[in-house]
C-alpha positions as CSV (number, residue, x, y, z in Angstrom):
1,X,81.0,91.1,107.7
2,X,78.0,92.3,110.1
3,X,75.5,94.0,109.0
4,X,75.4,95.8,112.1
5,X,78.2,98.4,111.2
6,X,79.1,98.9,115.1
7,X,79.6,94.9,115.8
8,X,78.6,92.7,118.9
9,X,81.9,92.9,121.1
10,X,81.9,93.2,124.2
11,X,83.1,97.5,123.9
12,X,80.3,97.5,122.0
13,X,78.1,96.1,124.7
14,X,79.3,98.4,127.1
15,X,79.2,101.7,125.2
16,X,75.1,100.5,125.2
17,X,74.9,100.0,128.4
18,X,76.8,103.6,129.3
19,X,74.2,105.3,126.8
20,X,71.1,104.0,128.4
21,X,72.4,105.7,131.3
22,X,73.5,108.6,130.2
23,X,70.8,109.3,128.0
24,X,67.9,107.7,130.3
25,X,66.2,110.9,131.0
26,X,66.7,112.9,127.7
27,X,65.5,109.9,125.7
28,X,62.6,108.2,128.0
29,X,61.6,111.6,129.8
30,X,57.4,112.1,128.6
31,X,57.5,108.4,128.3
32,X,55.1,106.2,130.5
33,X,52.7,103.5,130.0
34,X,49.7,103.0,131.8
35,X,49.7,99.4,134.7
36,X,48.6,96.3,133.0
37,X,50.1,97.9,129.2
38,X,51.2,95.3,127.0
39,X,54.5,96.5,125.6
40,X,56.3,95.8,122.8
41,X,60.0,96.3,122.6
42,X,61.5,95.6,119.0
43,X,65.1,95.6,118.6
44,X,66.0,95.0,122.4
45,X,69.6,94.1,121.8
46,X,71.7,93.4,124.6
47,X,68.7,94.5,127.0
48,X,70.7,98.1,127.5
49,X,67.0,100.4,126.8
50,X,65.3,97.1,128.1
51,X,66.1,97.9,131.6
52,X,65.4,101.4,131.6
53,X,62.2,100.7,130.0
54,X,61.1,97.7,132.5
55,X,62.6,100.1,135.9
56,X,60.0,103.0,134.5
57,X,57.0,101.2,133.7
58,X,56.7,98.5,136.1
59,X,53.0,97.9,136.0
60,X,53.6,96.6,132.3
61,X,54.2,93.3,130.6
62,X,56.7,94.3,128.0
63,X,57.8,91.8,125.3
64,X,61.4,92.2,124.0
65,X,62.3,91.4,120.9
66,X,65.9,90.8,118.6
67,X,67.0,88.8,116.0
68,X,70.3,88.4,117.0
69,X,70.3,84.9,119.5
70,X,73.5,85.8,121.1
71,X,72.1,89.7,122.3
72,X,68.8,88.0,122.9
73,X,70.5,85.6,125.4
74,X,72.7,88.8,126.9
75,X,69.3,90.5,127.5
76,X,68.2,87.8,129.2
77,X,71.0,87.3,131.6
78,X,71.2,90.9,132.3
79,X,67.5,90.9,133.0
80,X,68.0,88.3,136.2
81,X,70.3,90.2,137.1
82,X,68.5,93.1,138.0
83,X,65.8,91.7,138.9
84,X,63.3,92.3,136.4
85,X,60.3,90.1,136.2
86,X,57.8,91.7,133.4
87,X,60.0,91.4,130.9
88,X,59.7,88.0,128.1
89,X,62.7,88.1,125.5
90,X,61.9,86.3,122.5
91,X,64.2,85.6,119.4
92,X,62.6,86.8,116.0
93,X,62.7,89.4,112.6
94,X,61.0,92.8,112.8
95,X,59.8,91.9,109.6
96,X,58.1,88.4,110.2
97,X,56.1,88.8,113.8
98,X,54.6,85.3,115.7
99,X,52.0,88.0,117.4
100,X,48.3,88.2,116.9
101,X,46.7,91.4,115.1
102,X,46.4,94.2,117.8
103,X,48.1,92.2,120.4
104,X,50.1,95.3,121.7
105,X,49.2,98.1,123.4
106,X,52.5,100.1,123.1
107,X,55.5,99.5,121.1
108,X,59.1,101.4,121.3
109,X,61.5,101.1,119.4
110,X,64.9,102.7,119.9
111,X,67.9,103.1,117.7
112,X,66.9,100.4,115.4
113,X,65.6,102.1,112.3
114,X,68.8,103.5,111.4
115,X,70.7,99.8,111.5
116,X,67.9,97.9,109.0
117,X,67.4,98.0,105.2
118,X,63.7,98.5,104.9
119,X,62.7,100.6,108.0
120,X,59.4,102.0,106.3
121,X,58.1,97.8,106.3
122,X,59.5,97.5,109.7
123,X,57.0,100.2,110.5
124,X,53.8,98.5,109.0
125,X,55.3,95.0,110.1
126,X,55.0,96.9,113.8
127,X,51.3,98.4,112.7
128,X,49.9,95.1,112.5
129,X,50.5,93.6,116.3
130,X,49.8,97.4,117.5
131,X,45.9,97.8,118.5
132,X,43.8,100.3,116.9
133,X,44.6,103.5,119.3
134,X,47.7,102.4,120.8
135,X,51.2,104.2,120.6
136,X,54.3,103.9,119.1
137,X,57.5,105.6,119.9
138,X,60.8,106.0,117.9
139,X,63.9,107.5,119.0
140,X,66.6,107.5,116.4
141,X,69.9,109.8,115.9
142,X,71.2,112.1,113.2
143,X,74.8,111.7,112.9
144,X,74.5,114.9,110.7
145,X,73.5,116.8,113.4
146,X,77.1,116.3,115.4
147,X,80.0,119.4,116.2
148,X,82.4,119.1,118.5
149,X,85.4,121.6,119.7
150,X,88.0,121.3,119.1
151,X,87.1,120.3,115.6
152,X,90.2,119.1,112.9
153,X,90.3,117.4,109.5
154,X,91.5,113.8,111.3
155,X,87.9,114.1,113.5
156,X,86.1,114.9,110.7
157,X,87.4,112.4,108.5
158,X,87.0,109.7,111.3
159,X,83.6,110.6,112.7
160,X,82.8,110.9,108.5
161,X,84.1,107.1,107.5
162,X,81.4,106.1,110.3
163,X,78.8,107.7,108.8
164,X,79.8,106.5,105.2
165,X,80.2,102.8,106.6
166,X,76.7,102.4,107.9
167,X,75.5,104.0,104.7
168,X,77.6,101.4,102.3
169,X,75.5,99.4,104.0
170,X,72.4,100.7,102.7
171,X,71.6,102.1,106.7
172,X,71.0,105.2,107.3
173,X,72.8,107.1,109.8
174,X,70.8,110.3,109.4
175,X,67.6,108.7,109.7
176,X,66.2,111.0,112.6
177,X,65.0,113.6,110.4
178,X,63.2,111.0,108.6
179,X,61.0,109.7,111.2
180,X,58.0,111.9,110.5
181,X,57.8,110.9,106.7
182,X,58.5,107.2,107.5
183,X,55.7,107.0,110.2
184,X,53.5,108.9,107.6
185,X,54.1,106.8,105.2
186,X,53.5,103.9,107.0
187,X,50.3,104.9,107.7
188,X,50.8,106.1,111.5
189,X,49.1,109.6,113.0
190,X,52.2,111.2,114.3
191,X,51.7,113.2,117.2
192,X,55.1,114.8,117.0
193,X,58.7,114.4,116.5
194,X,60.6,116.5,118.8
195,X,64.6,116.8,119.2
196,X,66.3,115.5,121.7
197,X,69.8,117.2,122.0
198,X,72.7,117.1,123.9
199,X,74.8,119.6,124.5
200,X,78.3,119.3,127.2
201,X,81.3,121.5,127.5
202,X,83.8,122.3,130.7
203,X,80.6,123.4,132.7
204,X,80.1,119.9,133.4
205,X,82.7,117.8,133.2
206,X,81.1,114.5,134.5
207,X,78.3,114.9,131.3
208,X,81.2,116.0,129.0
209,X,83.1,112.6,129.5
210,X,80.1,110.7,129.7
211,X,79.2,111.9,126.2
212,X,82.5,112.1,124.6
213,X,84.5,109.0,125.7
214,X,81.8,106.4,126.8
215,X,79.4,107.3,124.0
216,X,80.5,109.0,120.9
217,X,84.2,108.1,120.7
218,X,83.3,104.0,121.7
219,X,80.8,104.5,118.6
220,X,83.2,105.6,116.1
221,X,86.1,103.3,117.3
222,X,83.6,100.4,116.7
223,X,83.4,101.0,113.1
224,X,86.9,101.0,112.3
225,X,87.4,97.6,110.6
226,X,84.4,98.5,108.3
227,X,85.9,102.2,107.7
228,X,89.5,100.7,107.2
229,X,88.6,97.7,104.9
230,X,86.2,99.9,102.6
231,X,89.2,102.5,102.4
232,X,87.5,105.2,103.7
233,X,90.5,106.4,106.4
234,X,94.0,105.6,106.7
235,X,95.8,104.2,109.7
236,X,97.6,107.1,110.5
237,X,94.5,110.0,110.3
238,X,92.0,107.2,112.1
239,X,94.9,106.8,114.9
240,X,95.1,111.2,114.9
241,X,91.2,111.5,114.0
242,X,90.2,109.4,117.3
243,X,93.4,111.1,119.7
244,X,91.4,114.7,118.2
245,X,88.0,113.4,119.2
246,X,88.8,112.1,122.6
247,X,90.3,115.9,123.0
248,X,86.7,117.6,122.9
249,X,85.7,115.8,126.0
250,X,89.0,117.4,128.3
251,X,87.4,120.6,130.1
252,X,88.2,123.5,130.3
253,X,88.0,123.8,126.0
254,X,86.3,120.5,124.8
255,X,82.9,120.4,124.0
256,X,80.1,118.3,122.0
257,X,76.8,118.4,120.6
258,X,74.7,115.6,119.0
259,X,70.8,115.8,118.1
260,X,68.2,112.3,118.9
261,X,64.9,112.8,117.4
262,X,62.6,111.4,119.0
263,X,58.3,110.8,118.1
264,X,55.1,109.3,118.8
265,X,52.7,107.9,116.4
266,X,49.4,106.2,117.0
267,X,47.6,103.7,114.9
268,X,44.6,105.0,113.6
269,X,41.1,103.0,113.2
270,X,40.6,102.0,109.4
C-alpha cells in the first residue's frame, strides 16, 4: 500500500488541481515574494499549488521539489503547459536535500506535513537550505475542525475512517493546530499561525459545490480501499456515508465548514 493514504490516480490528481483553485485566495492571500527570490517549494506533487505559486510570484526562481518521480514528471508537464518558465522540478526526500546551506530565500510548503512520518525533521531538514532571515510558510488542515449539514452517523463514520486511515499510518490528519509547536520546536521564530476557514451554504451555490463535491467528498472517496481493507467502514454505511456527504453540498439546506491553518516562520541568526 501507499503511504500516501489519498493515492496517485488520476481523481486524485484532479481533486488537487480543483483545490488549488478553489482555495487559491484563502490559502496564498498575504503571500508574496519579493523579484529575484529564490523559492523553495517542498512537496510540489502534481504541480497543483506550483502553478498558483509560479502565476503570483513571477519575479522568482522557485525550485519544486517531490519524491514521488511519477508526480514530479506530472508537475513538469503541467508546467509547459501553462507556460511557466521560473519554475525547476527536481526529484528528491524532504529529509536528505542536494542544496547548499542558506541557498533559499523563501520556502512553502503546503499540505505536506500532515502526509510524512517525521514532520518536526522535515522542518530542520528545510532550516538548513533556508538563509538566516528568510521565510517559511506552512499551510496544513485539521480534519477535526470539519461540520457539515446535513450531518448523519454514515457521514460521520465515513469522513471518520479517513481520518483514522491517515493516522494508522502514523500521519497526522489534525496536524494544523500543531504547526506553531512544530515550527517552535524546530527552532523557527513564528510570526503567526492564523486560520484559514471556509465556510459555504445555499447562499452560494457555485462555492458550496466547489467545496463539497470537488474537494471534500473526492478526498474521502480516495481513502476508501485503505478505510475498507483496515475494517474501519462497511460497504453498505461507506456507500450511505458518501450519498449523505454529497447531500450537504445541494442548496437550499446543505452546508460545510473546514478550518486550514496556515503560518509563517523565519529562520533566526544563531
Amino acid at each position: 500500500m501507499t503511504k500516501y493514504v489519498h493515492g496517485y490516480t488520476t481523481r486524485e490528481n484532479q481533486r488537487l488541481h480543483d483545490q488549488s483553485y478553489i482555495l487559491e485566495e484563502l490559502l496564498h492571500g498575504g503571500t508574496a515574494y519579493p523579484p529575484g527570490s529564490r523559492v523553495l517549494e517542498a512537496g510540489c506533487g502534481v504541480g497543483a499549488q506550483t502553478i498558483v505559486l509560479s502565476r503570483r510570484n513571477p519575479g522568482t526562481q522557485i525550485t519544486s521539489i517531490d519524491f514521488c518521480a511519477d508526480s514530479v514528471a506530472k508537475a513538469r508537464i503541467l508546467a509547459r503547459e501553462n507556460g511557466l518558465t521560473n519554475v525547476h522540478f527536481l526529484e528528491c526526500d524532504i529529509l536528505n536535500l542536494p542544496f547548499a546551506a542558506g541557498e533559499f530565500d523563501h520556502v512553502f510548503v503546503c499540505f505536506v506535513l500532515e502526509h510524512i512520518d517525521s514532520p518536526i525533521q522535515a522542518l530542520a531538514s528545510l532550516k538548513k537550505v533556508l538563509r538566516v532571515g528568510g521565510t517559511l510558510t506552512v499551510i496544513e488542515g485539521d480534519h477535526a475542525s470539519a461540520f457539515w449539514h446535513p450531518e448523519t452517523p454514515a457521514s460521520l463514520k465515513v469522513w471518520r475512517s479517513l481520518v483514522q486511515a491517515q493516522a494508522e499510518l502514523g500521519h497526522d490528519p489534525l496536524i494544523g493546530r500543531r504547526l506553531y509547536s512544530l515550527l517552535n520546536t524546530a527552532g523557527y521564530h513564528v510570526e503567526y499561525v492564523a486560520p484559514r476557514w471556509i465556510y459555504a451554504d445555499g447562499g452560494d451555490p457555485k462555492l458550496l459545490d466547489g467545496l463539497v463535491n470537488k474537494i471534500m467528498v473526492p478526498m474521502v472517496e480516495t481513502a476508501k480501499d485503505r478505510a475498507m481493507d483496515l475494517g474501519l467502514v462497511d460497504p453498505e454505511t461507506w456507500r450511505q456515508g458518501i450519498g449523505d456527504l454529497a447531500l450537504t453540498g445541494i442548496p437550499p439546506d446543505g452546508s460545510y465548514f473546514y478550518t486550514w491553518f496556515k503560518a509563517r516562520a523565519l529562520k533566526a541568526g544563531d
